[in-house]
C-alpha positions as CSV (number, residue, x, y, z in Angstrom):
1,X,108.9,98.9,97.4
2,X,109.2,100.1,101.0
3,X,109.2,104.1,101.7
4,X,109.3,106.3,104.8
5,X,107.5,109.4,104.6
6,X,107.7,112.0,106.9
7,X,104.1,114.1,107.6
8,X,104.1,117.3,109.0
9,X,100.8,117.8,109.0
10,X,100.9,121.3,110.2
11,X,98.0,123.3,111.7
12,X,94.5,123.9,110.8
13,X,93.0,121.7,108.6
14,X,96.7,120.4,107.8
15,X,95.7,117.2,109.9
16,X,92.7,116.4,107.6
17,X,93.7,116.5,104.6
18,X,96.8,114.8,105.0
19,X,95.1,111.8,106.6
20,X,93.4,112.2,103.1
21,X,96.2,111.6,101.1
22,X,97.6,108.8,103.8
23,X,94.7,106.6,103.0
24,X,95.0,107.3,99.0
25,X,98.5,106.3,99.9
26,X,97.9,103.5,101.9
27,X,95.4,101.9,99.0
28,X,98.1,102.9,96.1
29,X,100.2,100.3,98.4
30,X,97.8,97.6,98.9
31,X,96.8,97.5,95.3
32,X,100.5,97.9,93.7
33,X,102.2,95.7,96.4
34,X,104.3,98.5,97.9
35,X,104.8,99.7,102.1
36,X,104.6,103.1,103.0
37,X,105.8,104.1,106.4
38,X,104.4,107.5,107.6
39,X,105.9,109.2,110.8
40,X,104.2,112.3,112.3
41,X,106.3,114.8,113.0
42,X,106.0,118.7,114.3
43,X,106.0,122.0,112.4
44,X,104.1,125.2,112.7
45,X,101.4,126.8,115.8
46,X,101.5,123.2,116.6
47,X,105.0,123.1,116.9
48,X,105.2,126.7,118.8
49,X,103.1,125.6,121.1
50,X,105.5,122.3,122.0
51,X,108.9,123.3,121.6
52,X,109.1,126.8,121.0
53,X,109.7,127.4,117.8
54,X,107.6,126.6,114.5
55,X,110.7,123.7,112.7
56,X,112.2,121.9,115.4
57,X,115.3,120.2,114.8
58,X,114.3,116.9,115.3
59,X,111.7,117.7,112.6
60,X,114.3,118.8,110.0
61,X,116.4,115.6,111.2
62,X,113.3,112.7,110.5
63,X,112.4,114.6,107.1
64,X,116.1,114.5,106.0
65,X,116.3,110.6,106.9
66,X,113.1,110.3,104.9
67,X,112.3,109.2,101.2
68,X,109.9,112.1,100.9
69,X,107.9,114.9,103.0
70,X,104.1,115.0,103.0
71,X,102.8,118.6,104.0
72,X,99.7,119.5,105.1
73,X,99.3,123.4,105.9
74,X,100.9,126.0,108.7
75,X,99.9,129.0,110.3
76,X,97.5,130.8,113.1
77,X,94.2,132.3,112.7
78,X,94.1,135.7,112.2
79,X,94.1,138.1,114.9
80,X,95.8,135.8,117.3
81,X,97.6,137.7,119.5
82,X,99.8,135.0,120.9
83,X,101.5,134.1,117.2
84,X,101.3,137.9,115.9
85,X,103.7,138.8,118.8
86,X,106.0,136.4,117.9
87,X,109.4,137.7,116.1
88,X,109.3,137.0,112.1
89,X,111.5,133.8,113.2
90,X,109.9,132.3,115.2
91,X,106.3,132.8,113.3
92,X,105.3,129.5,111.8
93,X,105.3,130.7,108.4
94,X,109.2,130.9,109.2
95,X,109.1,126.8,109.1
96,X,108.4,126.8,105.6
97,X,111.2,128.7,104.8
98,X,113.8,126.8,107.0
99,X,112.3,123.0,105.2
100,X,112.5,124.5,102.0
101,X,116.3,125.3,103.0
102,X,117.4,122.7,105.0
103,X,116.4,120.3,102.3
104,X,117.8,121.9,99.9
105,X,114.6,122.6,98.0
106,X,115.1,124.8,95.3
107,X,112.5,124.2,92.6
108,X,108.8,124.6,93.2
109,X,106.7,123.1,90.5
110,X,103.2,123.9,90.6
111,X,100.4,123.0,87.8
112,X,97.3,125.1,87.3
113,X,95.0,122.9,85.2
114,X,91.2,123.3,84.9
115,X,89.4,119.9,85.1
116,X,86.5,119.4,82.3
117,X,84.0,118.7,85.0
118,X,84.9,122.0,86.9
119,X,84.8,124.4,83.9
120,X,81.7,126.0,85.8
121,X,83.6,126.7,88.6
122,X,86.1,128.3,86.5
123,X,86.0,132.6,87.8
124,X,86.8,133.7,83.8
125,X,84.3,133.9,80.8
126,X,83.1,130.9,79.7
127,X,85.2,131.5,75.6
128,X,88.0,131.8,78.2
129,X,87.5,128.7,80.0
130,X,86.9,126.9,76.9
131,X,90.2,127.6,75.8
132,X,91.7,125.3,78.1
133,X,93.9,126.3,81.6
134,X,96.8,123.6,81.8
135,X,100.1,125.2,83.2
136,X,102.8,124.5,85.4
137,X,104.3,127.4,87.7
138,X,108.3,126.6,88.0
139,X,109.2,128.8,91.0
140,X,112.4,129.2,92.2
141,X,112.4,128.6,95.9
142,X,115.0,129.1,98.4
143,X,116.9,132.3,97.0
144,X,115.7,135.9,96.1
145,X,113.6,137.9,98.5
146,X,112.6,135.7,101.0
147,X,116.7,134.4,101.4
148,X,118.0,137.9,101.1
149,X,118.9,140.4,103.6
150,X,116.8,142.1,105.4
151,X,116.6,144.3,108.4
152,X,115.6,148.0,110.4
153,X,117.0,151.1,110.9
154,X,116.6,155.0,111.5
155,X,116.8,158.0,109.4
156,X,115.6,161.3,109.2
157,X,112.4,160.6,107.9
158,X,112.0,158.1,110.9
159,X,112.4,154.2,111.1
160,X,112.4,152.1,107.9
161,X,112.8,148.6,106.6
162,X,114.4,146.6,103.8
163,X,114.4,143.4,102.0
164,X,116.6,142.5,99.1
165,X,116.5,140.7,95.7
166,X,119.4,139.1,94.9
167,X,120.1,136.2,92.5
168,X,123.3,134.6,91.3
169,X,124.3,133.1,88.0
170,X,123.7,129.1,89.7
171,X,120.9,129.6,91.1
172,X,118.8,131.0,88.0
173,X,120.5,128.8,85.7
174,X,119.7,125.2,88.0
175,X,116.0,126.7,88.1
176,X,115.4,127.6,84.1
177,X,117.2,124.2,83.3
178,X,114.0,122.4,85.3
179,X,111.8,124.9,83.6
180,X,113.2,123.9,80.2
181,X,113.6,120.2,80.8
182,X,109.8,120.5,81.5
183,X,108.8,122.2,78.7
184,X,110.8,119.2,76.3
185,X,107.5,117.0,78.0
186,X,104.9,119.4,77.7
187,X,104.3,122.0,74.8
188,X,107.5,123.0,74.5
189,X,107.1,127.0,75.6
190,X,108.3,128.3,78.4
191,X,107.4,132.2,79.2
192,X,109.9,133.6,82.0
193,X,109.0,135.6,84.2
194,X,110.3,138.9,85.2
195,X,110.6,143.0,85.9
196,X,113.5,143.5,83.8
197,X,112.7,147.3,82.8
198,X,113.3,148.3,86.2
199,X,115.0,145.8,88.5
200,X,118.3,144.7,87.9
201,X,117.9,141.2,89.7
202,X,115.6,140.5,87.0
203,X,118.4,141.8,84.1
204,X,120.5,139.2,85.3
205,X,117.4,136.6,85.3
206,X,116.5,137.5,81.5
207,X,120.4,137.1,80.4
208,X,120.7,133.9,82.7
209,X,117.5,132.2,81.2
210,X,118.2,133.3,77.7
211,X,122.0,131.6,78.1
212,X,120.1,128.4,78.9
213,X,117.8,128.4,76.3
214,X,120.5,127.9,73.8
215,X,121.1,124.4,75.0
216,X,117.2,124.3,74.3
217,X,116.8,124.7,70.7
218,X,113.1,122.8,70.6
219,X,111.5,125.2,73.6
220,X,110.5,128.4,72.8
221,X,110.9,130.8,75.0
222,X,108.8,133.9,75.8
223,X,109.9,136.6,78.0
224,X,107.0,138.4,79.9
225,X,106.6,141.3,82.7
226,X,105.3,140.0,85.8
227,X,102.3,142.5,85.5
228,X,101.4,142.2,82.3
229,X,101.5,137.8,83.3
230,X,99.2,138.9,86.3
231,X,96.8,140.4,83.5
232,X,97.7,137.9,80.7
233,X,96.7,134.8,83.2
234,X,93.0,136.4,83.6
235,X,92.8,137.4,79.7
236,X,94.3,134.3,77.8
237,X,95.2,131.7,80.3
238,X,95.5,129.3,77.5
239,X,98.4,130.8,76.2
240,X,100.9,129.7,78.9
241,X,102.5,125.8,79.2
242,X,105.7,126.5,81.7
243,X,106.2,129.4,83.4
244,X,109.4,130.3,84.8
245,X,109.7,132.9,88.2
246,X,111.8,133.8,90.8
247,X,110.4,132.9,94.6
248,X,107.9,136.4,95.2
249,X,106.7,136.0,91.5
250,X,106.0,132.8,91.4
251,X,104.4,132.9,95.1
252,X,102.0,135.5,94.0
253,X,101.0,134.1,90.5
254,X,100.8,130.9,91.1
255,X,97.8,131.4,93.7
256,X,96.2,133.6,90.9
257,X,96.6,130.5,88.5
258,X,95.0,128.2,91.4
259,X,92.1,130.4,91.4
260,X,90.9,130.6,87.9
261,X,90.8,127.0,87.6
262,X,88.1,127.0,89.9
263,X,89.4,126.3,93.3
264,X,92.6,126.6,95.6
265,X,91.8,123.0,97.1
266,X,92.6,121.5,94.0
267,X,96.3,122.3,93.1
268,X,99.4,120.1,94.2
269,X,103.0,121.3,94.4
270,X,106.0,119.7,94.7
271,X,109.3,121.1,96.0
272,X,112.5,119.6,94.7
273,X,116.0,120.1,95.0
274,X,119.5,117.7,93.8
275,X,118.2,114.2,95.2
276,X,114.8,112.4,95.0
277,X,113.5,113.4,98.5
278,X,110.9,116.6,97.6
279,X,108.0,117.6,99.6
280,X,105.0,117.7,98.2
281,X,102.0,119.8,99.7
282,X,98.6,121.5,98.5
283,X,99.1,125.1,97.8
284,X,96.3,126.4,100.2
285,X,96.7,127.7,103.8
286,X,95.7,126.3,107.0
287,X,92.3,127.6,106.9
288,X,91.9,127.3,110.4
289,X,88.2,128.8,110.6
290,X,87.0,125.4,108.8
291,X,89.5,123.2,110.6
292,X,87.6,120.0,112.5
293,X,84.5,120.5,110.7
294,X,85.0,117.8,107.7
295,X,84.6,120.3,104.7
296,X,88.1,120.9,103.8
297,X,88.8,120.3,100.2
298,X,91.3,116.8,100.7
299,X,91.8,117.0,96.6
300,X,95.1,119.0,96.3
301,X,96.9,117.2,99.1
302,X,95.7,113.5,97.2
303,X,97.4,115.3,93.9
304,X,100.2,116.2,95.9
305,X,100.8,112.6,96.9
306,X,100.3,111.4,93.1
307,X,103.3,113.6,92.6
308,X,105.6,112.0,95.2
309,X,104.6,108.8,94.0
310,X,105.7,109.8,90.1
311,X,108.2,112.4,90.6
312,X,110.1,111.2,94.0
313,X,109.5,107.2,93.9
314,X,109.2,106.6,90.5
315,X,106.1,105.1,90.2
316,X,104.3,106.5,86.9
317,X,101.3,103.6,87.3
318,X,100.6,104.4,90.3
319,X,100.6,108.1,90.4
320,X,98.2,107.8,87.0
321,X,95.7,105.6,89.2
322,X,95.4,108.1,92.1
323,X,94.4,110.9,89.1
324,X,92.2,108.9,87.4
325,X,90.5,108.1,90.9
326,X,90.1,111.6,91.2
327,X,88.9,112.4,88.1
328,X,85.8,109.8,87.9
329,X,84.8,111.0,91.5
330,X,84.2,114.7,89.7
331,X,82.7,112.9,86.4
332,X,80.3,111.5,88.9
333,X,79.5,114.7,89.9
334,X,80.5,114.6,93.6
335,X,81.8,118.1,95.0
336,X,83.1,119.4,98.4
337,X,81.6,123.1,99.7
338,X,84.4,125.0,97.7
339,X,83.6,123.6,94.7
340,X,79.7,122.8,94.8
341,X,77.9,124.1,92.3
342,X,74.0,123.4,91.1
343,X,73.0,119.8,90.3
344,X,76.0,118.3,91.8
345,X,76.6,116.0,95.1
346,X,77.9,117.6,98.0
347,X,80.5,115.5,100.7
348,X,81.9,116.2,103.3
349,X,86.2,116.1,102.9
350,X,86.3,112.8,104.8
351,X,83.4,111.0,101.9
352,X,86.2,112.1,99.6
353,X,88.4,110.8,100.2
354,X,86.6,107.4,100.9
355,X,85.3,108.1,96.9
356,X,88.6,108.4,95.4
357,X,89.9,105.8,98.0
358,X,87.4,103.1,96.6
359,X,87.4,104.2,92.4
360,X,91.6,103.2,92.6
């Protein structure tokens, strides 16, 4: 099998970790007898700084004549005046948005799941932690707050700003039917996510998801309050297999699920739309006060490849062999700085990659 995959490697520590998962990828096709083409490509500060603006068009061309998109990370360090003076277009954040879009990349799966040989790192109470974390975020991706309109104006109490929340009928239904195929190969629960008792966006988004469920007679579905989920994810994590949100919920609780499992350098996300191309990237920032010093977490970003290569190239194997690498490098007890912890090994992001590299 021959692919193309187009890296935007981004800003920060962006270029690190994806050379992380380019090796992974690189072994995965010596060992399995597959050719993966990568071709760098701009997006982000990086970007800015080149062309002007943080998604070039070229960039959106490449990925869309690609089989799949390999992200690393975007943004500025904070407090840099030469980015925070930027327009909200033109801010590399904005990039993300316009991929997501221009690839037609409405579903964002990301799984939470706590490794056995991290449980320590875990932030909750060990009987918490004991329970088990293993849960996939479903977001929807390219409609709702983010997509809606938005803009400035005067009145009498002086200037103000506003940003709306608006889904239709298609685009809640295409998303719950993903969160509900899911769930058929998982646990078969999925707990939607919402704010139904005040916003009527989210009315619509309970009557939507509850229409789909019918077709979904084995799935049980659970409707839940997006702050009473932000409590329940810290309380009884356990409890949840698929969880179902709109684009701002599922931003916001999905980086709450990344954190109780111990680290945000260790969750993967795909985004996916109506074909096979996705993009998969890690779930953390840029982190550009670490960037060039070999200690960023390359973990989530491998993960994230083992997702293109089950979910986007159909290659189950060897998606299972990049885990399992993974997973005997942490039974051997060998940790980067964000998840070090007493008695273990510590490497540098670079020596773990090499680890994994060599245990496939």
């Amino acid at each position: 099998m021959k692919k193309h995959i187009a890296v935007l490697a981004g800003d920060g520590i962006g270029p690190e970790i994806t050379n992380g998962a380019i090796a992974v990828l690189n072994k995965i096709g010596e060992k399995f007898g597959h050719e993966f083409d990568f071709e760098q490509l701009l997006m982000g500060v990086c970007a800015i700084e080149k062309t002007g603006e943080p998604l070039p068009q070229y960039t959106i061309d490449r990925c869309l004549a690609s089989d799949s998109v390999l992200l690393g990370a975007v943004g500025g360090a904070v407090g840099d005046k030469r980015i925070e003076k930027l327009p909200g277009h033109l801010r590399p954040e904005a990039g993300l948005l316009k991929i997501r879009s221009a690839l037609g990349l409405y579903s964002n799966l990301r799984p939470a799941k706590l490794f056995p040989a991290l449980a320590g790192a875990c932030p909750l109470r060990k009987d918490i932690a004991e329970k088990g974390i293993d849960l996939v975020v479903v977001r929807e991706l390219i409609g709702g707050i983010y997509f809606g309109a938005r803009g400035r104006g005067t009145e009498e109490g002086g200037e103000y700003a506003y940003d709306t929340e608006k889904y239709n009928v298609e685009e809640v239904t295409r998303i719950a039917k993903i969160a509900f195929e899911l769930a058929r190969k998982r646990r078969h629960h999925v707990t939607s996510i919402d704010k139904a008792n005040v916003l009527e966006s989210s009315r619509l988004w309970r009557e939507v998801v509850h229409n789909v469920a019918k077709d979904y007679p084995d799935v049980e579905l659970t409707d839940m309050l997006v702050d009473n989920t932000a409590m329940q994810l810290v309380k009884n994590p356990s409890q949840f297999d698929v969880v179902l949100t709109s684009n701002i919920f599922g931003d916001i609780l999905s980086d709450e699920a990344a954190q109780i499992t111990g680290s945000i350098g260790m969750l993967a996300s795909s985004s996916l739309g109506a074909t096979k191309r996705g993009l998969y990237e890690p779930i953390h920032g840029s982190a550009p006060d670490i960037a060039g010093k070999d200690i960023a977490n390359p973990i989530a970003t491998i993960l994230s490849a083992a997702m293109m290569l089950r979910d986007s190239f159909d290659l189950p194997e060897e998606a299972k062999a990049v885990e399992n690498a993974v997973n005997q490098v942490l039974d051997e007890g060998y940790r980067t700085a964000d998840i070090m912890s007493e008695g273990m090994k510590q490497v540098k992001g670079s020596e773990m990659t090499k680890l994994i590299v060599e245990r496939i």
